[in-house]
N, CA, C and O of each residue as an XYZ file, in Angstrom:
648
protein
N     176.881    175.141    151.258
C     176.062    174.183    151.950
C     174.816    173.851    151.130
O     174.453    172.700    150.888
N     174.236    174.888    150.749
C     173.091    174.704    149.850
C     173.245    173.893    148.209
O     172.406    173.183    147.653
N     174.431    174.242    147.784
C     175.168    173.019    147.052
C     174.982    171.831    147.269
O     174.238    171.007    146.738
N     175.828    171.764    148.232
C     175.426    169.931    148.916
C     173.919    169.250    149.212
O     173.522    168.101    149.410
N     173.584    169.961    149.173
C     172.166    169.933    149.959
C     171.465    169.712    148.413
O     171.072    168.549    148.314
N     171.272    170.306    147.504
C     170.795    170.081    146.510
C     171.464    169.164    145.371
O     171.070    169.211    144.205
N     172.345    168.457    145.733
C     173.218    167.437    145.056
C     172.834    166.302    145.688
O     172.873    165.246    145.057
N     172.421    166.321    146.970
C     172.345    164.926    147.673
C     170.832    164.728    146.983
O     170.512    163.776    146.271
N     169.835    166.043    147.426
C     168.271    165.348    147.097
C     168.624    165.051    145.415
O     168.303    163.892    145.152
N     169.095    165.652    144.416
C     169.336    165.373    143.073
C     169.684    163.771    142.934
O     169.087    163.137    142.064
N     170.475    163.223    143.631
C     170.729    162.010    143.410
C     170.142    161.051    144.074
O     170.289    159.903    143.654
N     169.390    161.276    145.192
C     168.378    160.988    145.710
C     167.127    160.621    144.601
O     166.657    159.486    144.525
N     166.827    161.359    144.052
C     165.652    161.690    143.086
C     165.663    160.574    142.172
O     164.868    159.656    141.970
N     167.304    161.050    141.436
C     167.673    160.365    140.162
C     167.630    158.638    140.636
O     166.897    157.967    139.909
N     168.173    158.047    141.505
C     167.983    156.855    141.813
C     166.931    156.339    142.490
O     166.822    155.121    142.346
N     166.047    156.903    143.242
C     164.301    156.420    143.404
C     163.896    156.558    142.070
O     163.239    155.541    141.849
N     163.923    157.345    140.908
C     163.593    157.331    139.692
C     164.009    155.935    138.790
O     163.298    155.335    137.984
N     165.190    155.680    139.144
C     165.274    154.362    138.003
C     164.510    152.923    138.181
O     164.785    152.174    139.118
N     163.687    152.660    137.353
C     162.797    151.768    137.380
C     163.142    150.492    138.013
O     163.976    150.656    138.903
N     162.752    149.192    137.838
C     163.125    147.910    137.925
C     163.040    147.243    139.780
O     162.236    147.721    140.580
N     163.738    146.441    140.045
C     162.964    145.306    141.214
C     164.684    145.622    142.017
O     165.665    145.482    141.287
N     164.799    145.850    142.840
C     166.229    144.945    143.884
C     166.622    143.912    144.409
O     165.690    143.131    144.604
N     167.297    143.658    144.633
C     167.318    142.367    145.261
C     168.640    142.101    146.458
O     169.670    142.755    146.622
N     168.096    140.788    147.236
C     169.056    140.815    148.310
C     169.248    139.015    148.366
O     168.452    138.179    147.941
N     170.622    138.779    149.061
C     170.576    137.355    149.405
C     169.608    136.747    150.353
O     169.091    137.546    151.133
N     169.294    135.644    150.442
C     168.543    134.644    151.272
C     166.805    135.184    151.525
O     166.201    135.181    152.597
N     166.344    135.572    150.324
C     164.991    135.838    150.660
C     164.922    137.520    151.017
O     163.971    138.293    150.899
N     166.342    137.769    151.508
C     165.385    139.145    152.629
C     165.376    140.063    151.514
O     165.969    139.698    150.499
N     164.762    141.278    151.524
C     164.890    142.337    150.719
C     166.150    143.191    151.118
O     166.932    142.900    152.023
N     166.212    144.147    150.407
C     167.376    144.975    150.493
C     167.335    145.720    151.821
O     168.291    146.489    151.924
N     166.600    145.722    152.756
C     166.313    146.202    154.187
C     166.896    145.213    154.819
O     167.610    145.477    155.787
N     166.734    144.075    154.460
C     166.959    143.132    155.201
C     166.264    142.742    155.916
O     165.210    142.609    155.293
N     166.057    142.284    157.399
C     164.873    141.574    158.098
C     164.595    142.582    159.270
O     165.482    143.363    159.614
N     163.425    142.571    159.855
C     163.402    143.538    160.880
C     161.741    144.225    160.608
O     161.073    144.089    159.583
N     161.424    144.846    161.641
C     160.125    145.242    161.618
C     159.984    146.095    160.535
O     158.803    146.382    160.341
N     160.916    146.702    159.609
C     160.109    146.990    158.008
C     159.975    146.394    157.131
O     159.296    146.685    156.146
N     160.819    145.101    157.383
C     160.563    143.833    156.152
C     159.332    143.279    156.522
O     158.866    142.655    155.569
N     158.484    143.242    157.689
C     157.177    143.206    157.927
C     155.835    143.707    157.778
O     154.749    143.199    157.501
N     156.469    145.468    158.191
C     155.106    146.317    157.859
C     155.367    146.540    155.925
O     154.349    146.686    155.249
N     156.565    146.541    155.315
C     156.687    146.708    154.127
C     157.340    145.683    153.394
O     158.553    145.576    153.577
N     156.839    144.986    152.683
C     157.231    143.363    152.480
C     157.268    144.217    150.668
O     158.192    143.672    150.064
N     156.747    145.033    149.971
C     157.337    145.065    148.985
C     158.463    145.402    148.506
O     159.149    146.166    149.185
N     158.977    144.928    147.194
C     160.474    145.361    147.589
C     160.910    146.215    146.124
O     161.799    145.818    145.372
N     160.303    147.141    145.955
C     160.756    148.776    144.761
C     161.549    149.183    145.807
O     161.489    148.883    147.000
N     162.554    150.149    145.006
C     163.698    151.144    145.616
C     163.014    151.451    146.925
O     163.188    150.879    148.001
N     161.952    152.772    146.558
C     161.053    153.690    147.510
C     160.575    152.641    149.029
O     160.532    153.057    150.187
N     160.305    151.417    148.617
C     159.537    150.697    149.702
C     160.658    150.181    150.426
O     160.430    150.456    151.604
N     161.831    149.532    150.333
C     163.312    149.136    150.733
C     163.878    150.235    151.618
O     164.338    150.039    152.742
N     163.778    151.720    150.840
C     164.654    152.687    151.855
C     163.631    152.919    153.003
O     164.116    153.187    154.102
N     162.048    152.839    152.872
C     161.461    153.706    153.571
C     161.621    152.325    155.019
O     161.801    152.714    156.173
N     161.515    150.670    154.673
C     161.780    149.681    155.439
C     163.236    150.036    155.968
O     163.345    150.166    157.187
N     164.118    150.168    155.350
C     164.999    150.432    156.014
C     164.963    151.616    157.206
O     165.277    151.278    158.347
N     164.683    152.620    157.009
C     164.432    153.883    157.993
C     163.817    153.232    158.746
O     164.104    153.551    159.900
N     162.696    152.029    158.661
C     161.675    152.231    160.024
C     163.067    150.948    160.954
O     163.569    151.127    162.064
N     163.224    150.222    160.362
C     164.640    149.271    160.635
C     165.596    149.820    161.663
O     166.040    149.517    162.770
N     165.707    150.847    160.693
C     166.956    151.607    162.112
C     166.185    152.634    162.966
O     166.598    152.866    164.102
N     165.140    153.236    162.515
C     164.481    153.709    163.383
C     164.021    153.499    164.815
O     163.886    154.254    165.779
N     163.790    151.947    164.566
C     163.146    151.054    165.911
C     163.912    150.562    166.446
O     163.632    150.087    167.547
N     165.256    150.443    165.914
C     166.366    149.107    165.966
C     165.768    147.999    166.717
O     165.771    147.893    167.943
N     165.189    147.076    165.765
C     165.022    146.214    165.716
C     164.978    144.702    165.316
O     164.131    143.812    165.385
N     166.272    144.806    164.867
C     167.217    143.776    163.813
C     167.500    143.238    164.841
O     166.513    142.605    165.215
N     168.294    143.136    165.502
C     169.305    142.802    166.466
C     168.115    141.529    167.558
O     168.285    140.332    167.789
N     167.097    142.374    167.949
C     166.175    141.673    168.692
C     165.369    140.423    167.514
O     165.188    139.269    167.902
N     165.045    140.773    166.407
C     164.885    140.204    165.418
C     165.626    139.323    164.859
O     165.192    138.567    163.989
N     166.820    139.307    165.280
C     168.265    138.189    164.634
C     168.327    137.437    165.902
O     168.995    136.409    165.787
N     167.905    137.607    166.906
C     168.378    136.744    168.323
C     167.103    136.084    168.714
O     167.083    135.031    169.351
N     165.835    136.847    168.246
C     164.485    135.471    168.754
C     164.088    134.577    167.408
O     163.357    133.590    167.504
N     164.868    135.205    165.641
C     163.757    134.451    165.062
C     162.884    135.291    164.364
O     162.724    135.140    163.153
N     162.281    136.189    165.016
C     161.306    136.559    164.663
C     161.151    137.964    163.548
O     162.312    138.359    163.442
N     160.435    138.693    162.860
C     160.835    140.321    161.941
C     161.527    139.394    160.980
O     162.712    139.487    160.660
N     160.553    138.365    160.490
C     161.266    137.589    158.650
C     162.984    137.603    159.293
O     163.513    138.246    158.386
N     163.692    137.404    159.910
C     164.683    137.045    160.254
C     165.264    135.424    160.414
O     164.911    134.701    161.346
N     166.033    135.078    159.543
C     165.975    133.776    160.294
C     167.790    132.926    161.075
O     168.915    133.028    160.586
N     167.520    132.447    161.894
C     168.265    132.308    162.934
C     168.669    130.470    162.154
O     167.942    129.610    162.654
N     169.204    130.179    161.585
C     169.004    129.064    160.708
C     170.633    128.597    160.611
O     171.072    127.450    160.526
N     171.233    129.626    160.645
C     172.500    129.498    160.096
C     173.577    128.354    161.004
O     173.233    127.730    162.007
N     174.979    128.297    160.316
C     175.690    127.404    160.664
C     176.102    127.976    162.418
O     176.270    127.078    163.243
N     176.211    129.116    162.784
C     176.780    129.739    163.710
C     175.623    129.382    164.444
O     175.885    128.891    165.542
N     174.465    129.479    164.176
C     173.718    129.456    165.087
C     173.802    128.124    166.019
O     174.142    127.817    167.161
N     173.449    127.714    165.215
C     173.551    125.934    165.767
C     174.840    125.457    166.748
O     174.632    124.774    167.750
N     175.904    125.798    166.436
C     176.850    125.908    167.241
C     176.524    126.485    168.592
O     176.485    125.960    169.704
N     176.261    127.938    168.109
C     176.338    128.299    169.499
C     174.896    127.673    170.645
O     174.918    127.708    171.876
N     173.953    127.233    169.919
C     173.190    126.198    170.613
C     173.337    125.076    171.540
O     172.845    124.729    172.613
N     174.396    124.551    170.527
C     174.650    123.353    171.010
C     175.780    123.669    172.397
O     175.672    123.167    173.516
N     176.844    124.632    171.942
C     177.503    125.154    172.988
C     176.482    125.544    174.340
O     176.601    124.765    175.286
N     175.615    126.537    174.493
C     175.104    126.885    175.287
C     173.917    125.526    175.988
O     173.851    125.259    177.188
N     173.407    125.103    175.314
C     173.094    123.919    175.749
C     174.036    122.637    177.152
O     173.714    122.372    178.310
N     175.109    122.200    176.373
C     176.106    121.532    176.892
C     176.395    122.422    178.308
O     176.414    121.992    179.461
N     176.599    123.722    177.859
C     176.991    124.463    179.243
C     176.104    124.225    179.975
O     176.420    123.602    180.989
N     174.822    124.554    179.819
C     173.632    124.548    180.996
C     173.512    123.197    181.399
O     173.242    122.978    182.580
N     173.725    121.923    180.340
C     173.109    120.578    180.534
C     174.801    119.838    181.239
O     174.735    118.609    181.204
N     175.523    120.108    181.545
C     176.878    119.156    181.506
C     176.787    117.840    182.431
O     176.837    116.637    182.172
N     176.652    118.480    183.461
C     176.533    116.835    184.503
C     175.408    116.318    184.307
O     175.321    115.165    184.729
N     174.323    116.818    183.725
C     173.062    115.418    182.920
C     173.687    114.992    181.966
O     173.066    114.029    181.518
N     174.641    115.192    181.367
C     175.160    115.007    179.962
C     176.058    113.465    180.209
O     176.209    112.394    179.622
N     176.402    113.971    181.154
C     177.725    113.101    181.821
C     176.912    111.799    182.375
O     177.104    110.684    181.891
N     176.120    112.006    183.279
C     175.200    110.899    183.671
C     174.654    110.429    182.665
O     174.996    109.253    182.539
N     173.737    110.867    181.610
C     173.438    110.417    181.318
C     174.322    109.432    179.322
O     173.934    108.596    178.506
N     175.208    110.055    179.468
C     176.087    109.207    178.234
C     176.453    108.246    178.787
O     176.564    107.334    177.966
N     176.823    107.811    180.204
C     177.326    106.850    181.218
C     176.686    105.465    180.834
O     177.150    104.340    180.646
N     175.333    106.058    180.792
C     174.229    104.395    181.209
C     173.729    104.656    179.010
O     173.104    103.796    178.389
N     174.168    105.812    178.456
C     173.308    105.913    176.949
C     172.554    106.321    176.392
O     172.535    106.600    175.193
N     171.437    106.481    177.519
C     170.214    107.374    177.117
C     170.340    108.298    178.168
O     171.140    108.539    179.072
N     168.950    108.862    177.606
C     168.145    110.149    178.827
C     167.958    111.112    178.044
O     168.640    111.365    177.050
N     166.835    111.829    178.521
C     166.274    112.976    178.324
C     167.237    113.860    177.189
O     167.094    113.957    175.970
N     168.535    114.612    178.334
C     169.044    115.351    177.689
C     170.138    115.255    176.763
O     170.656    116.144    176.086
N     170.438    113.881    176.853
C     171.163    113.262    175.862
C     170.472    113.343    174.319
O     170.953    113.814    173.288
N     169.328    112.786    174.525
C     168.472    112.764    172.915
C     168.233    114.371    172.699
O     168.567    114.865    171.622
N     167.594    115.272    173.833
C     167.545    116.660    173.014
C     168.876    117.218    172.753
O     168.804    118.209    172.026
N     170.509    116.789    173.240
C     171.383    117.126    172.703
C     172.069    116.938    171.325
O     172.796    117.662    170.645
N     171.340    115.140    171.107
C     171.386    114.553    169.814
C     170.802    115.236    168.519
O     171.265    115.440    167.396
N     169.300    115.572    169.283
C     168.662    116.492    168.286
C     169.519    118.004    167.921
O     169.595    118.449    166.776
N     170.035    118.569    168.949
C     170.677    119.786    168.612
C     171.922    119.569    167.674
O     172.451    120.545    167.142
N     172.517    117.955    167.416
C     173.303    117.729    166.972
C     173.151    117.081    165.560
O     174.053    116.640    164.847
N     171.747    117.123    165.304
C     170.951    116.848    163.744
C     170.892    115.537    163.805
O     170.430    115.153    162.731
N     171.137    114.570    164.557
C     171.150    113.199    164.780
C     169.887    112.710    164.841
O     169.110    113.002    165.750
N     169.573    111.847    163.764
C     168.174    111.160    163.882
C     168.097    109.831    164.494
O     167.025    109.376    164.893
N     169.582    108.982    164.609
C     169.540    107.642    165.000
C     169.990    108.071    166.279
O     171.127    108.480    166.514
N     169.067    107.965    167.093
C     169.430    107.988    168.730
C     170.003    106.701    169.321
O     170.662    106.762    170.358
N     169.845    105.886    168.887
C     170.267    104.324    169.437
C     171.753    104.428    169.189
O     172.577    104.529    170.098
N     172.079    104.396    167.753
C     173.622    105.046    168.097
C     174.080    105.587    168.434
O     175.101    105.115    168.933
N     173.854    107.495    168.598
C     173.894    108.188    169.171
C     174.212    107.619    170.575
O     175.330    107.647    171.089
N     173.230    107.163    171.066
C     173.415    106.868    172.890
C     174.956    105.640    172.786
O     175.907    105.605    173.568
N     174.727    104.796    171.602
C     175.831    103.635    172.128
C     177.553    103.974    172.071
O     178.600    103.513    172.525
N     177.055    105.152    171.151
C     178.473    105.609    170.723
C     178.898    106.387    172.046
O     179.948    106.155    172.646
N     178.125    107.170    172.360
C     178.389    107.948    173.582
C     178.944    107.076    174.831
O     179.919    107.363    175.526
N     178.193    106.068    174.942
C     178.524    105.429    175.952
C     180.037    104.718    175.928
O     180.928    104.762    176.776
N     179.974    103.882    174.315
C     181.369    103.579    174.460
C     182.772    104.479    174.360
O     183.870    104.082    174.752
N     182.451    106.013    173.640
C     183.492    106.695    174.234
C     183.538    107.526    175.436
O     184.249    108.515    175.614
N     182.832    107.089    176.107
C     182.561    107.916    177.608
C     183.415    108.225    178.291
O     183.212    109.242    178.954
N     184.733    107.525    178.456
C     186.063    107.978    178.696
C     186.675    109.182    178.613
O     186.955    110.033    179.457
N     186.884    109.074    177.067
C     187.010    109.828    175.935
C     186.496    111.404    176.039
O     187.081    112.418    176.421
N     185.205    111.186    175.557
C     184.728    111.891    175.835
C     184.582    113.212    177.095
O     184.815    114.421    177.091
N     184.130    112.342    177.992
C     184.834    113.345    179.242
C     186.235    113.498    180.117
O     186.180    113.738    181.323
N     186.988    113.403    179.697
C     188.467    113.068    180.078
C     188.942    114.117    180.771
O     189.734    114.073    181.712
N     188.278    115.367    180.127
C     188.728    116.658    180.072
C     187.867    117.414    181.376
O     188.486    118.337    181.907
N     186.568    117.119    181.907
C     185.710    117.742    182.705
C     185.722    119.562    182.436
O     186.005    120.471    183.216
N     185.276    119.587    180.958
C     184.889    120.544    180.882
C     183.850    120.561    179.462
O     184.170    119.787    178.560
N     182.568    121.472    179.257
C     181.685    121.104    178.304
C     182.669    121.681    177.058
O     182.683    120.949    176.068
N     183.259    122.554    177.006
C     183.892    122.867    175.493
C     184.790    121.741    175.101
O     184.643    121.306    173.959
N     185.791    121.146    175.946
C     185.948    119.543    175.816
C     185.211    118.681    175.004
O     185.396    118.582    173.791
N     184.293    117.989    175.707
C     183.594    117.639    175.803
C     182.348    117.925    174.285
O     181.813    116.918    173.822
N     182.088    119.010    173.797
C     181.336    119.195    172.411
C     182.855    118.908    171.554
O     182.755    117.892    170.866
N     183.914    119.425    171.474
C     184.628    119.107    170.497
C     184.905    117.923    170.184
O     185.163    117.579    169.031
N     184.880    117.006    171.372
C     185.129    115.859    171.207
C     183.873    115.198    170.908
O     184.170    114.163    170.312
N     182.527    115.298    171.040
C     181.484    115.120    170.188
C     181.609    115.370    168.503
O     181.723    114.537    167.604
N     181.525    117.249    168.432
C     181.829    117.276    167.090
C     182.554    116.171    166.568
O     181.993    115.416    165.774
N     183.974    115.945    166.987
C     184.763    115.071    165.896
C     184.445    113.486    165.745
O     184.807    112.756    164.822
N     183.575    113.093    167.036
C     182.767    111.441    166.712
C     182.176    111.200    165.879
O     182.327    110.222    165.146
N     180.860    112.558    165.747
C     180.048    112.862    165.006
C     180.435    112.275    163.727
O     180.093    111.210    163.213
N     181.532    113.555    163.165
C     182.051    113.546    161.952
C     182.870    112.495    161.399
O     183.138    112.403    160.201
N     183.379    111.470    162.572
C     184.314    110.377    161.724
C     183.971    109.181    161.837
O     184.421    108.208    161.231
N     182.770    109.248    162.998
C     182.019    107.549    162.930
C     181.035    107.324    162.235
O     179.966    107.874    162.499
N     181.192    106.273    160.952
C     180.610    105.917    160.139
C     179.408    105.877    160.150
O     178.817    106.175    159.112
N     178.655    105.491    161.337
C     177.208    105.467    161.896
C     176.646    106.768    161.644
O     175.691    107.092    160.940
N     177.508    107.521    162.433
C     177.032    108.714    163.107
C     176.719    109.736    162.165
O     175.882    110.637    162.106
N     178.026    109.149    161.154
C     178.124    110.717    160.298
C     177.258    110.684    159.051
O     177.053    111.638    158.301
N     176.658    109.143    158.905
C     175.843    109.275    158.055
C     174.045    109.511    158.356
O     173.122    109.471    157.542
N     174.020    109.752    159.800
C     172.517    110.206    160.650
C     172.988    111.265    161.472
O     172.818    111.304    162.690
N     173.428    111.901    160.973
C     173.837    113.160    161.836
C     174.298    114.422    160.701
O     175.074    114.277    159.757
N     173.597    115.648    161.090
C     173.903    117.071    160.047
C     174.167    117.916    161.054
O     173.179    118.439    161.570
N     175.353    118.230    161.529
C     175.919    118.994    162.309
C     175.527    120.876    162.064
O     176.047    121.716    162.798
């Protein structure tokens, strides 16, 4: 046991010992994001493991990956999806009313969730596939069949970043 034990701190040692910088994808350090990429923003071996320990220590990634916040960022392609999904769910029969007549409220903040800067199309397109669109009376319907307007109407797809 005492073997092991003095093989682990040995290599322990030997690799906090080797000089030079680490590195990680998208900005974060080798901790990754979370309340030690905060209190310890430098990023040597020694400062990375000790961020990491306080990381899992607190577990606080997880809360940190779901508000945003602990240098985390919530940016990604998944995210947005599931936005726009959860959105549609909460918003559906304003959605419905309001693609009917083109505009409204939650139509444009859905547009926005949908990277759409030309709202005028946005609303006209909606309106003229309104059929279409809700055929199905259900919001997962209903976004897919958005997604694919989005993406194949010429208007749309060139004022719109999904």
């Amino acid at each position: 046991m005492k073997k092991y034990f003095a093989l682990i701190i040995s290599i322990a040692v030997i690799s906090l010992s080797v000089p030079g910088q680490v590195s990680a994808k998208d900005g974060y350090n080798v901790a990754g994001c979370g309340l030690g990429a905060v209190v310890i923003p430098a990023n040597k071996k020694v400062d990375q493991i000790v961020a990491a320990t306080v990381n899992g220590w607190s577990s606080n990634q997880s809360f940190g990956i779901s508000t945003g916040t602990l240098n985390c960022k919530t940016d990604g392609f998944a995210q947005k999806q599931m936005e726009q999904q959860i959105f549609v769910h909460m918003n559906y029969e304003s959605l419905e009313q309001e693609f009917a007549k083109g505009s409204g409220e939650k139509m444009v903040a859905f547009a926005s969730l949908m990277g759409c800067s030309d709202l005028e199309t946005f609303g006209k397109v909606g309106k003229q596939k309104f059929s279409d669109l809700f055929d199905s009376n259900t919001p997962d319907s209903f976004l897919e069949k958005m997604r694919f307007e989005v993406n194949n109407n010429s208007e749309l797809a060139g004022s719109c970043k999904i």
